[in-house]
N, C-alpha and C positions, 0 to 999 in steps of 0.2 A: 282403886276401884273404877278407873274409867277405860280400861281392857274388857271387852266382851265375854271373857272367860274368867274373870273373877270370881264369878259364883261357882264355878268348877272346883278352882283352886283352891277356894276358901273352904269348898265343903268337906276337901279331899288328905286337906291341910298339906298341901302341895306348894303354900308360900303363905307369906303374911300380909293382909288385905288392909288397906287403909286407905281413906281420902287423899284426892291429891290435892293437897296441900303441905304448904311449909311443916303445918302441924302432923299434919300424915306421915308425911314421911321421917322427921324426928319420930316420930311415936314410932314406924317402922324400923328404924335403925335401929333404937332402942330395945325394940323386944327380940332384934335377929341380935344383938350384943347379949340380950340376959339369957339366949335358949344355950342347952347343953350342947358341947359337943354328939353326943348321941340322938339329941332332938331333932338337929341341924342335918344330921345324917339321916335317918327318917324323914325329914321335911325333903330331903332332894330325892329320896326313895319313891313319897305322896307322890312327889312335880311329875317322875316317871310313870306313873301310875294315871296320873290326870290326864296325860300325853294318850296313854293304852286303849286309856276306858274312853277318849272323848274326840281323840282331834288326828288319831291316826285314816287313814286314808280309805279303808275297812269300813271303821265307825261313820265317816262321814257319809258313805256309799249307803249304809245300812239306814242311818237317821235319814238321806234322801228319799231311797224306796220305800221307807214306812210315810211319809209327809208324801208319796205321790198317793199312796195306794189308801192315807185319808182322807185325799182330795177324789179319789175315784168314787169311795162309798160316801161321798159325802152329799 
């Protein structure tokens, strides 16, 4: 959880969020060891999807032009 896009990820379930710590990331390891093969496959589907809906080059242009234009009516 100390990446900016966490909250992306985790909403998107595009990967598994945890503190960074020793204890985090044991707990991360751990839960990417107990998900299914077909979960694991859906999890890196989500990660594509997080990419689509948020951080492609599109989307960044689009969330700039809406933050100028409600800085202009603002």
């Amino acid at each position: 959880n100390q990446v900016n896009i966490w909250r992306e990820i985790e909403a998107l379930d595009g990967g598994i969020v945890e503190p960074n710590t020793l204890g985090g990331t044991i707990a991360m390891l751990e839960k990417w060891a107990r998900l299914s093969n077909g979960h694991k496959q859906r999890m890196a589907e989500q990660a594509l999807a997080v990419y689509h809906n948020y951080f492609t080059i599109e989307q960044a242009a689009k969330r700039m032009a809406h933050a100028l234009k409600s800085v202009k009516h603002a």
